[in-house]
Residue frames as qw, qx, qy, qz and C-alpha x, y, z in Angstrom:
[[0.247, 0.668, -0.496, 0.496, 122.73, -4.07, 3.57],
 [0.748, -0.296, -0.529, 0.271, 124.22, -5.87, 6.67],
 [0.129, -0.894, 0.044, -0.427, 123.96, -4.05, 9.31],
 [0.777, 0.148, -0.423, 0.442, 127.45, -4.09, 11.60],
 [0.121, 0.616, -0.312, 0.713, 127.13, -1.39, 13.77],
 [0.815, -0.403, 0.131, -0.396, 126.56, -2.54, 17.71],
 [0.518, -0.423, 0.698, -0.256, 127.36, -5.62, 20.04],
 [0.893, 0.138, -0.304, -0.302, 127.62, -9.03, 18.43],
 [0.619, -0.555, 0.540, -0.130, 128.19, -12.08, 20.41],
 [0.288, 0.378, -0.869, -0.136, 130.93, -14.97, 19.35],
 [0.822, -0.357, -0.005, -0.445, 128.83, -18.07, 20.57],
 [0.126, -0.385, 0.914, 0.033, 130.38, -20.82, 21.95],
 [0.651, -0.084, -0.704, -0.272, 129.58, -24.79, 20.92],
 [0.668, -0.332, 0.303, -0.593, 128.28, -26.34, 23.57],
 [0.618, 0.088, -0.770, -0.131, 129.20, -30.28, 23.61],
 [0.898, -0.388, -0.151, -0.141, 127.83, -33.06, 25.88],
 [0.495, -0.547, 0.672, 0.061, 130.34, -35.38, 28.08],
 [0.801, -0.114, 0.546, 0.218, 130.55, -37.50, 25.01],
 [0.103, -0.525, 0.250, 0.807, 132.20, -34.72, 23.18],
 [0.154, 0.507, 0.646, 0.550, 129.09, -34.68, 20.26],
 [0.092, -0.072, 0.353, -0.928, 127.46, -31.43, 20.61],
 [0.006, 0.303, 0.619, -0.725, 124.66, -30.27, 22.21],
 [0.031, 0.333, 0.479, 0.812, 121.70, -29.04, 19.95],
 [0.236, -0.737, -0.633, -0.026, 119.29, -28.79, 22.56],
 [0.585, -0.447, -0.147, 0.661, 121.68, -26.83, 24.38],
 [0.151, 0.016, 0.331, 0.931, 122.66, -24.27, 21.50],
 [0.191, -0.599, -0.439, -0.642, 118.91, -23.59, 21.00],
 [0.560, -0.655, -0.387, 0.327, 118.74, -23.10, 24.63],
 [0.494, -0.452, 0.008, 0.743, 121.30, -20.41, 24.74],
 [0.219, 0.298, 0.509, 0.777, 120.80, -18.98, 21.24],
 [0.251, -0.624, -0.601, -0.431, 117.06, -18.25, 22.58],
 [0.528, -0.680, -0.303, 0.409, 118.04, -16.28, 25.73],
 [0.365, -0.147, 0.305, 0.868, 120.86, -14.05, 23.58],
 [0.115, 0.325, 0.580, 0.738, 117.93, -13.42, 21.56],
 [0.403, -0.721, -0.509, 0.244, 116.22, -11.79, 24.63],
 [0.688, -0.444, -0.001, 0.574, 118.82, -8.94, 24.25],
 [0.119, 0.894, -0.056, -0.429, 119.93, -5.86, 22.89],
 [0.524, -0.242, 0.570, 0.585, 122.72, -7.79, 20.95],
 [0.507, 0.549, -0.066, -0.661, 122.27, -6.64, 17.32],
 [0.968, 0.139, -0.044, -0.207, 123.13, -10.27, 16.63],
 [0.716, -0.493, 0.490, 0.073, 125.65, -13.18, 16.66],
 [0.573, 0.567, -0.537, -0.249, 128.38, -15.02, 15.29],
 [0.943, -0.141, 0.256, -0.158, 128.59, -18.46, 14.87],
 [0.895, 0.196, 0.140, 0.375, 131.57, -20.84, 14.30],
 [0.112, 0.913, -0.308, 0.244, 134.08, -18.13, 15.75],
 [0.418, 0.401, -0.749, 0.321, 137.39, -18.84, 17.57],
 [0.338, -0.247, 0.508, -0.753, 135.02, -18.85, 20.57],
 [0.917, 0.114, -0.181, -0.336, 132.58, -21.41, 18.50],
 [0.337, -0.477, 0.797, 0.154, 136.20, -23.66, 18.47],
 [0.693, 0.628, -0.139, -0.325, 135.42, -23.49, 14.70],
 [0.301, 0.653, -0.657, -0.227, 138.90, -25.60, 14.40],
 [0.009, 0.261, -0.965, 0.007, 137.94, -28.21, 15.94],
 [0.711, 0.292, 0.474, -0.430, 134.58, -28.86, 14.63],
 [0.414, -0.054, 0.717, 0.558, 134.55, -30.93, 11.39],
 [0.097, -0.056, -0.347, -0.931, 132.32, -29.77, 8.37],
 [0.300, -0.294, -0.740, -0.525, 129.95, -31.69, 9.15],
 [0.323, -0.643, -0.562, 0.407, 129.03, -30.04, 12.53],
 [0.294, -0.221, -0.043, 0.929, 129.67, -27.07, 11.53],
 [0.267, -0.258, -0.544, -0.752, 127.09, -26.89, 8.79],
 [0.403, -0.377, -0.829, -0.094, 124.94, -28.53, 11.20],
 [0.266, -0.560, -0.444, 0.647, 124.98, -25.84, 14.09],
 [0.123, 0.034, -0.184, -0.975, 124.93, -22.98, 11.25],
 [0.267, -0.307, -0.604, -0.685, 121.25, -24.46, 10.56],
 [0.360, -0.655, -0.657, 0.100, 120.22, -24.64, 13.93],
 [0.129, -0.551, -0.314, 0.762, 121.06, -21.15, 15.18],
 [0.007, 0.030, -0.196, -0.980, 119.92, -19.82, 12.05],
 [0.303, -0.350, -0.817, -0.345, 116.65, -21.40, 13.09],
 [0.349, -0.618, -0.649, 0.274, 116.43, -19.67, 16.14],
 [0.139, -0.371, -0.081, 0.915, 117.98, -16.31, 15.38],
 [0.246, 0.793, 0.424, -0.362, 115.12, -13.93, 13.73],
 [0.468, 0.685, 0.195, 0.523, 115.29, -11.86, 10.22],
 [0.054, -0.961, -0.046, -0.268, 115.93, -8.81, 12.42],
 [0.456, -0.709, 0.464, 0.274, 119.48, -9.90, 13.85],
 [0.523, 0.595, -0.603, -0.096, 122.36, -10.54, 12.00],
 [0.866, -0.306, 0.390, 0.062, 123.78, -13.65, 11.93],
 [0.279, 0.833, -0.462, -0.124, 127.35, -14.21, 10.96],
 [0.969, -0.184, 0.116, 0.119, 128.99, -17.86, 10.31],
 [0.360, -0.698, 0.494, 0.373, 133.05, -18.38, 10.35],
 [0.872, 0.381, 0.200, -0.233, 134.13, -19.66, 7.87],
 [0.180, -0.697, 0.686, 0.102, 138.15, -19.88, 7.81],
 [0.960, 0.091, 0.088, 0.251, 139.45, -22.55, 6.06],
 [0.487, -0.426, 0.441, 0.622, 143.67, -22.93, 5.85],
 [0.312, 0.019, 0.654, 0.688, 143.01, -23.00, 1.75],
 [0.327, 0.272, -0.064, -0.903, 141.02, -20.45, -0.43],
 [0.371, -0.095, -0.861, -0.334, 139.34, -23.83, -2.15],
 [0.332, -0.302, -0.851, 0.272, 137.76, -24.73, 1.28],
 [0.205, -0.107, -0.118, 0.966, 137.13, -21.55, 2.22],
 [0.238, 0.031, -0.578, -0.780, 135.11, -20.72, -0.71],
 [0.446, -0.183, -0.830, -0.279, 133.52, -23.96, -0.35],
 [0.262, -0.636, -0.527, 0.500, 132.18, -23.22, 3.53],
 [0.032, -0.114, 0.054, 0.991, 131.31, -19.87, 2.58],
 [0.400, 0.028, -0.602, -0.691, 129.08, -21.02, -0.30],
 [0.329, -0.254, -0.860, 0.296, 127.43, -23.63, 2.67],
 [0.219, -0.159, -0.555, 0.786, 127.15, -21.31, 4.51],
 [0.218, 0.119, -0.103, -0.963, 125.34, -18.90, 2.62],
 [0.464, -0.176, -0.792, -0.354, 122.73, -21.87, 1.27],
 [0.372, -0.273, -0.764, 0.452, 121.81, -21.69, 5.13],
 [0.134, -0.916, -0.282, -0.253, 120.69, -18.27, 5.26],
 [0.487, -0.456, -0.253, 0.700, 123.39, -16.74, 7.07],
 [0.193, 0.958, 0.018, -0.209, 123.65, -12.60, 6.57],
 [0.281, 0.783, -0.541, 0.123, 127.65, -12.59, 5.80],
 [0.928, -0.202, -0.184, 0.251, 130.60, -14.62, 6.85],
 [0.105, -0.932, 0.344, 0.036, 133.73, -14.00, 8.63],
 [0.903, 0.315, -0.145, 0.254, 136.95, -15.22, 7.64],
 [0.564, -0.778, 0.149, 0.232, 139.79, -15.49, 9.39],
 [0.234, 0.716, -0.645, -0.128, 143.69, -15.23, 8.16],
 [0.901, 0.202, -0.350, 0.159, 145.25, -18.68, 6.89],
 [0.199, -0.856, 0.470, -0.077, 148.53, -18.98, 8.88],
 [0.703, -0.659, 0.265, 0.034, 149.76, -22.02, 8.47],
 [0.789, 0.294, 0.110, 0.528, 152.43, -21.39, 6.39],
 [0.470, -0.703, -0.239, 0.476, 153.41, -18.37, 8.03],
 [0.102, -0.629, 0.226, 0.737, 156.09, -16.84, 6.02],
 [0.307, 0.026, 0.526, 0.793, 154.48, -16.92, 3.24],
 [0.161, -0.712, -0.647, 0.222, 151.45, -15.28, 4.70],
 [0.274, 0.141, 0.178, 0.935, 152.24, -11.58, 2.83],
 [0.265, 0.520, 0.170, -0.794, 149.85, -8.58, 2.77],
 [0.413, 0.270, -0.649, -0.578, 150.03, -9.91, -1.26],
 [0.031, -0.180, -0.981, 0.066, 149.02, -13.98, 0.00],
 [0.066, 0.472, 0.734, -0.484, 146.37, -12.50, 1.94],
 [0.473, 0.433, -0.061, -0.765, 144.50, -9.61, -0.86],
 [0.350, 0.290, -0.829, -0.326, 144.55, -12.47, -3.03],
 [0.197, -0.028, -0.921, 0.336, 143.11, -14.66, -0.75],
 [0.178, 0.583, 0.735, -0.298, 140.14, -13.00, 0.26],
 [0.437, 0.408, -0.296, -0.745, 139.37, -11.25, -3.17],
 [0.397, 0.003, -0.670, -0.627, 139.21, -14.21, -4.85],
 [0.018, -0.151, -0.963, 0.222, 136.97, -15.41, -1.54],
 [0.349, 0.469, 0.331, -0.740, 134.64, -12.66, -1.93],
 [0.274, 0.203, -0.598, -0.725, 134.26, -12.87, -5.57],
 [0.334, 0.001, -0.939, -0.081, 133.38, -16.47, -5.10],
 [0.022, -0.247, -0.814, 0.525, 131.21, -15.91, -2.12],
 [0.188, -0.672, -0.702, -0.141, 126.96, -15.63, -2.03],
 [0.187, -0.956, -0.224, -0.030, 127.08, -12.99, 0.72],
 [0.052, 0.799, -0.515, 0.307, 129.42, -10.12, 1.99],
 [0.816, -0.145, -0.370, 0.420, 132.31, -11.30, 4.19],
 [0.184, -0.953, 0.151, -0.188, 133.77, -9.62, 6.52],
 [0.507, 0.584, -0.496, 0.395, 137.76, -9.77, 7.46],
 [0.813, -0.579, 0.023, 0.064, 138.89, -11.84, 10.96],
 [0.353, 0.750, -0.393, 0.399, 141.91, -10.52, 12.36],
 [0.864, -0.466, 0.029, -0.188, 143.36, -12.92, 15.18],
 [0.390, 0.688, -0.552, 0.263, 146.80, -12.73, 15.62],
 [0.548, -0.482, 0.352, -0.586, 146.61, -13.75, 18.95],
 [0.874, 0.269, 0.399, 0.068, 145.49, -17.79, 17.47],
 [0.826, 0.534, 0.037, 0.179, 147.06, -17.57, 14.02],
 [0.666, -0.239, 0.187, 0.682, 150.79, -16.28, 14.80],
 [0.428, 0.370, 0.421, 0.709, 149.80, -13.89, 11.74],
 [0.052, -0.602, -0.429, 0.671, 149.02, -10.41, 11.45],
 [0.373, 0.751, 0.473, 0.269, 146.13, -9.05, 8.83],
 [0.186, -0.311, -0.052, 0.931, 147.96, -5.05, 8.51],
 [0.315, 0.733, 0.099, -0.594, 146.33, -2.25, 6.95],
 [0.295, 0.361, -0.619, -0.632, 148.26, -2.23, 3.60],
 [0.088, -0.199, -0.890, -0.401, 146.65, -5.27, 2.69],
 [0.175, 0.601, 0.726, -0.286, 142.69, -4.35, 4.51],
 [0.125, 0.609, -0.109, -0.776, 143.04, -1.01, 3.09],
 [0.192, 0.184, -0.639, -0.722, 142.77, -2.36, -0.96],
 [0.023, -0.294, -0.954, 0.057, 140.25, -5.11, 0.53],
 [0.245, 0.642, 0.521, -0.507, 137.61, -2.75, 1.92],
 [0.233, 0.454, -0.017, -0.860, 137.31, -1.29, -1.56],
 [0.144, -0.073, -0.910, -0.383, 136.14, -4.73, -3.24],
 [0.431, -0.275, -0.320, -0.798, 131.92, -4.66, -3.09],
 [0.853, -0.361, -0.285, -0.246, 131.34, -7.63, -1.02],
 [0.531, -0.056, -0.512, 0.673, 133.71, -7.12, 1.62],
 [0.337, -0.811, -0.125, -0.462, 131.64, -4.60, 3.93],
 [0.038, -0.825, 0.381, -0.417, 134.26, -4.79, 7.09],
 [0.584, 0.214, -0.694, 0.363, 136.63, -6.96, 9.53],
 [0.722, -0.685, -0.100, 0.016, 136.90, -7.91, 13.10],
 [0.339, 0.525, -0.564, 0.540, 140.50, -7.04, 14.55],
 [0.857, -0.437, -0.272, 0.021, 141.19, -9.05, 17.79],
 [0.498, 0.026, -0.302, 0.812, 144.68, -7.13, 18.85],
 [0.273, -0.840, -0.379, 0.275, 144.55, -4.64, 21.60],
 [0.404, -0.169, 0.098, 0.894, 146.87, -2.41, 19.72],
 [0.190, 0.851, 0.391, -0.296, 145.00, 0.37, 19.29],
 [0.322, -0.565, 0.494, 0.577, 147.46, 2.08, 17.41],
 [0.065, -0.047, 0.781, 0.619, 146.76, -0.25, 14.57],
 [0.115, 0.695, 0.705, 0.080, 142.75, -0.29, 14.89],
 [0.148, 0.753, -0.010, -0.641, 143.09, 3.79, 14.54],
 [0.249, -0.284, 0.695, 0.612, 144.86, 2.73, 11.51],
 [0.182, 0.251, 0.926, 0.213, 142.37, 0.40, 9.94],
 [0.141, 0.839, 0.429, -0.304, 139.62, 3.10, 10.31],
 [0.187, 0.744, -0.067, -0.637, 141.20, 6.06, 8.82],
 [0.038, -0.462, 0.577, 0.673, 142.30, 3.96, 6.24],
 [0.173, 0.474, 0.854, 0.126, 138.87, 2.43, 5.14],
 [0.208, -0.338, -0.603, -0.692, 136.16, 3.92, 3.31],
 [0.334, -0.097, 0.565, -0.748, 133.43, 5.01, 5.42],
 [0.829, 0.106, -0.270, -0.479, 130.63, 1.86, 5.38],
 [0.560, 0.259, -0.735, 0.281, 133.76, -0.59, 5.77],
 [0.722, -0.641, 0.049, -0.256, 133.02, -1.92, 9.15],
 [0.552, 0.065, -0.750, 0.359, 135.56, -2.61, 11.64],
 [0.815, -0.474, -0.144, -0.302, 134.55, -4.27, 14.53],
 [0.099, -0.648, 0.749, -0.091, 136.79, -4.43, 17.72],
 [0.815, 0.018, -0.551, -0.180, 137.20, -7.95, 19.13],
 [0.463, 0.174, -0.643, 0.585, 138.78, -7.43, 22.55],
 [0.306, -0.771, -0.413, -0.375, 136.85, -6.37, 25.31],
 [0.639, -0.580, -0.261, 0.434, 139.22, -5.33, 27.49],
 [0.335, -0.243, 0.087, 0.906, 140.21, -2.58, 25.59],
 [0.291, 0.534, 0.708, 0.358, 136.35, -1.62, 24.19],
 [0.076, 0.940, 0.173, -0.284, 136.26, 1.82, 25.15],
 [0.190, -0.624, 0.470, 0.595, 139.70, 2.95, 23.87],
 [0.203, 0.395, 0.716, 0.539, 138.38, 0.92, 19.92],
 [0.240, 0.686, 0.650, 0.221, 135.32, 2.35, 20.00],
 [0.041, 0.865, 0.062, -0.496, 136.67, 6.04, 20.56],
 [0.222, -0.300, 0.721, 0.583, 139.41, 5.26, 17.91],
 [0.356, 0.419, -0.318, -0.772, 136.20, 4.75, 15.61],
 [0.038, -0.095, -0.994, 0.022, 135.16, 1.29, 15.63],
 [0.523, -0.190, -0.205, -0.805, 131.42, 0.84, 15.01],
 [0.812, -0.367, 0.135, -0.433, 131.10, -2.01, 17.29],
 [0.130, -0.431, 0.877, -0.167, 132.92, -5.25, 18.69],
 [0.866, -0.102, -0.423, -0.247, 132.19, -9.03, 18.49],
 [0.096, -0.530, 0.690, -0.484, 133.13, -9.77, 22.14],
 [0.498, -0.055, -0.860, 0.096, 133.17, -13.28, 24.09],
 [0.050, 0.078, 0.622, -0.777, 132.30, -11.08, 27.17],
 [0.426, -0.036, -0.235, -0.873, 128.61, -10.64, 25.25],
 [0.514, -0.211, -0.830, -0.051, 127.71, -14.26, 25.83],
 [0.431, -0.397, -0.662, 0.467, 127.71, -13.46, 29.43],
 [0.042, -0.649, -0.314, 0.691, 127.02, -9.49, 29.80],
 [0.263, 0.481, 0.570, 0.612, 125.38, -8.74, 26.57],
 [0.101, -0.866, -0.441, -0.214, 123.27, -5.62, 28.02],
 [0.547, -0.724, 0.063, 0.417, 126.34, -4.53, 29.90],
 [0.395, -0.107, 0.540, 0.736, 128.64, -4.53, 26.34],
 [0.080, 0.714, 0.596, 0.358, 125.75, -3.05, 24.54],
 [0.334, -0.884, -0.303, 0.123, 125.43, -0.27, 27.27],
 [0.509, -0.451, 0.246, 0.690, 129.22, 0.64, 26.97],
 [0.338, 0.302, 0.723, 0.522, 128.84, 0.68, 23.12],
 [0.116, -0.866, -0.466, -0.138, 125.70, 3.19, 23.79],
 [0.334, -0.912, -0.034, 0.237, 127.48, 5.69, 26.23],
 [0.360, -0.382, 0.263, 0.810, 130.32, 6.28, 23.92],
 [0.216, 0.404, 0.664, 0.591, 128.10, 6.59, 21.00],
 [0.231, -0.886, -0.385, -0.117, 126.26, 9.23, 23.45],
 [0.141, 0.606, -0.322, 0.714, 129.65, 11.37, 24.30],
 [0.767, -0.630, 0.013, -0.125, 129.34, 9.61, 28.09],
 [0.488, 0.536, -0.629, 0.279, 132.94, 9.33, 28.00],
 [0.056, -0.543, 0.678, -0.492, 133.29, 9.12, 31.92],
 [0.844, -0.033, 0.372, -0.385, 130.19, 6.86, 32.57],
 [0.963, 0.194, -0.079, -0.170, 131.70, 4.78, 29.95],
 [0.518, 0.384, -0.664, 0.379, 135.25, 4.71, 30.82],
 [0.572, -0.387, 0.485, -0.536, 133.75, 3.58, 34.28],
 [0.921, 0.030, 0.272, -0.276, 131.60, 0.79, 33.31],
 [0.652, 0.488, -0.570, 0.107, 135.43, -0.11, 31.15],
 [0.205, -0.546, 0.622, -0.522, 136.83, -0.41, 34.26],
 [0.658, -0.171, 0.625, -0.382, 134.36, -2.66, 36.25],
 [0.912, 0.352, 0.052, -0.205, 134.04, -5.04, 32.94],
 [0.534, 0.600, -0.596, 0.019, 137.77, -5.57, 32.42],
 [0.422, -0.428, 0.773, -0.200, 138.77, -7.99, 35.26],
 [0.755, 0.324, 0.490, -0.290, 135.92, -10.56, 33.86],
 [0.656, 0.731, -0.150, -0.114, 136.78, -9.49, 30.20],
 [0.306, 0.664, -0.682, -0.013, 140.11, -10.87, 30.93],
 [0.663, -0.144, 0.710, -0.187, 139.48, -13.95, 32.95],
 [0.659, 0.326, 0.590, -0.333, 137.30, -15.02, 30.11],
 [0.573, 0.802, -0.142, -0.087, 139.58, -13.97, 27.15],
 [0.509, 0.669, -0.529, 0.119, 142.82, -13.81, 27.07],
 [0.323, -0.566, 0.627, -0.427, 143.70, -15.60, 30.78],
 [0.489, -0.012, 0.871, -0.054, 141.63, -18.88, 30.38],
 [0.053, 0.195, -0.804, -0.558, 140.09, -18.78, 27.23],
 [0.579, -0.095, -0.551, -0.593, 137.33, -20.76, 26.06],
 [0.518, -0.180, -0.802, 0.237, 137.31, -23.14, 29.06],
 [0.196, -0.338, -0.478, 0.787, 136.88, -20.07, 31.34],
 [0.195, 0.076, -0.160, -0.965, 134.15, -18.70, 29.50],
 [0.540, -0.229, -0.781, -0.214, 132.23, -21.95, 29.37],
 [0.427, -0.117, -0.673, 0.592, 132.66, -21.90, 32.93],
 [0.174, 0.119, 0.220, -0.952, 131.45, -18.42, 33.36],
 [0.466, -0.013, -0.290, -0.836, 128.34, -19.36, 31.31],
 [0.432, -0.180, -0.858, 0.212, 127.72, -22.68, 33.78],
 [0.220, -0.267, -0.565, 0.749, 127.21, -20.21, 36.45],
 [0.128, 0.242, 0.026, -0.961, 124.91, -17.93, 34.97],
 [0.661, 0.254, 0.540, -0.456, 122.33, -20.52, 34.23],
 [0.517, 0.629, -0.457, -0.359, 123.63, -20.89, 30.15],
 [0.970, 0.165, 0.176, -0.005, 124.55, -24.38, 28.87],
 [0.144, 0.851, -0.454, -0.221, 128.62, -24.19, 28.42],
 [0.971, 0.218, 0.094, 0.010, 129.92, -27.51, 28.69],
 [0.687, -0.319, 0.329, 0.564, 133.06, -28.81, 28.18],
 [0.276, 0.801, -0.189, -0.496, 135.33, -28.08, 25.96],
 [0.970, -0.051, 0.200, -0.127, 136.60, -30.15, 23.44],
 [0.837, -0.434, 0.213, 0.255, 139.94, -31.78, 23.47],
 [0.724, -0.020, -0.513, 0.460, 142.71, -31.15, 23.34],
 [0.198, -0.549, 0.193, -0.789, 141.25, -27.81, 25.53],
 [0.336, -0.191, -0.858, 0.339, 140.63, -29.19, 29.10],
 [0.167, -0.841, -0.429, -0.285, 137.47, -27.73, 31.41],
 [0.123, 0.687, -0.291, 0.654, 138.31, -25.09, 33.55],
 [0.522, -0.028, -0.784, 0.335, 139.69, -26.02, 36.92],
 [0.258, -0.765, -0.579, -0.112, 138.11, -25.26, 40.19],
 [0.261, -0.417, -0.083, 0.867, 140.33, -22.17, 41.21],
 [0.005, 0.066, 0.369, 0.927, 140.00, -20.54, 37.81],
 [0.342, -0.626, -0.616, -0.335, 135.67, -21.47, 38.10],
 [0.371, -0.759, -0.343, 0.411, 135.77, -19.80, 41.89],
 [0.276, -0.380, -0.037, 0.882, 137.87, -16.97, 40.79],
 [0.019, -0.211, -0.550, -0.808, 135.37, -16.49, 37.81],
 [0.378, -0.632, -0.670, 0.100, 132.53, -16.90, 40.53],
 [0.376, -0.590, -0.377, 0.608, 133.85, -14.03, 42.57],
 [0.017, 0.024, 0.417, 0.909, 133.92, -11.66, 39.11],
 [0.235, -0.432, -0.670, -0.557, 130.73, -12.50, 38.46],
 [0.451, -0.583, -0.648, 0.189, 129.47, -12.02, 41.78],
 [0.172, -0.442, -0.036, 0.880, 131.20, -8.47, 42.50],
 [0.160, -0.116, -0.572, -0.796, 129.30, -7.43, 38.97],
 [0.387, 0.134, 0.465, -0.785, 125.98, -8.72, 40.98],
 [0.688, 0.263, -0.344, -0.582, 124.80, -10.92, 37.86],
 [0.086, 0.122, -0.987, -0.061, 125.21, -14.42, 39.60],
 [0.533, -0.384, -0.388, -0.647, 121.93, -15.61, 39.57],
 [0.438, -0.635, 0.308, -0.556, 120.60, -15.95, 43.42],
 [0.967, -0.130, -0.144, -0.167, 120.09, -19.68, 43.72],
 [0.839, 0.161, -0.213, 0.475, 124.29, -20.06, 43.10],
 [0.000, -0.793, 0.313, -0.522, 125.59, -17.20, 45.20]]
């Protein structure tokens, strides 16, 4: 059984200035994460900028991080393709690699015909088809689409689906998704600016971009609600959302690279048509990091 309950971190790629990636890099970073409380990572997320790697980097980074991450973390590769053929077919990669599970995001681009019906269809016949569990990627946010209950609700009761990431801050609907799963079904938030208000709503843990950078800090939140610390943890929500938004929704992948420049990690550009992050947004991510007390001394 994959275990899902706890902090996992989206990684980012890492690429050079001549926009091939990095492998030294990724084992560089991979091996520091793995220093941590995380209970383990995913690879080739929206944070990986899984769309704009091609297959043949993709495969290629699943085998190096699964070279560095230990039997005792999970490791989770995307694996989103627009068509259930492709899908499948990176799944079935994937799994030949050793990953524990994949996530899969929603198709979207065909939008309206993107149903609650498109989409049970869609990832039944990906589980069927697939080596290991999967687990549902909700990202409305990116895809335009939105995964609902009626359609996760018949999913979580197919064997090799074991539970989903949801990336909307609507709490509202992640109360949903819980009461209407099976208990086992993991959902996992995906926002970190709203992780206390998921994980009281019943979430068993979050894949958060903020982990890259405060893994022991998202781990620690995670802990003190799971310990009835409501107030200590709707504190430490508090001092973690400015950052958690710089580095999400505000600038994105560029600003998260950025953040992980400063903190001694290997971010690197990003790669086109995403530009790096400019030098306001890098100083204003400086002065987060610095009020938090985790810049490392040399760069203060």
């Amino acid at each position: 059984m994959v275990r899902l309950s706890g902090i996992f971190c989206p990684i980012p790629t890492p690429f050079r200035s001549d926009d091939t990636v990095d492998e030294r890099a990724l084992r560089s970073n991979v091996a520091r994460w793995m220093h941590t409380p995380l209970v383990g990572l995913v690879v080739l997320g929206s944070n990986g900028e899984a769309p704009q790697l091609d297959d043949e980097e993709a495969d290629r980074i699943v085998a190096i991080v699964r070279g560095e991450v230990p039997r005792d973390r999970v490791l989770v590769a995307g694996t989103g393709r627009e068509s259930t053929k492709a899908t499948i077919a990176a799944s079935r990669r994937a799994a030949a690699a050793g990953v524990d599970a994949v996530i899969v995001r929603t198709p979207s681009f065909f939008k309206p015909q993107m149903t609650s019906e498109a989409f049970v269809r869609h990832y039944t016949e990906v589980a069927d088809a697939s080596p290991v569990p999967i687990l549902l990627y909700n990202v409305a946010m990116y895809t335009g689409v939105n995964l609902l209950p009626d359609a996760v609700e018949p999913l979580a009761s197919h064997p090799n689906i074991v539970g989903m990431k949801e990336s909307g801050g609507d709490i509202g609907q992640v109360a949903e998704l819980v009461a209407r799963t099976p208990r086992g079904f993991a959902v996992l938030a995906g926002s970190a600016t709203t992780l206390f208000h998921a994980l009281c709503a019943g979430c068993d843990g979050a894949v958060l971009a903020l982990a890259a950078l405060l893994p022991d800090e998202c781990v620690n939140l995670w802990t003190l609600v799971r310990e009835g610390r409501l107030d200590e943890a709707r504190a430490s929500q508090r001092r973690l959302t400015p950052i958690a938004r710089a580095v999400g929704s505000t600038h994105g992948v560029p600003g998260l690279k950025a953040a992980l420049d400063l903190l001694g990690f290997v971010g690197g550009p990003p790669r086109a048509p995403l530009r790096p992050a400019g030098t306001q947004v890098i100083e204003e991510i400086r002065r987060q990091l610095d009020a938090l007390g985790v810049l490392p001394t040399a760069r203060v």
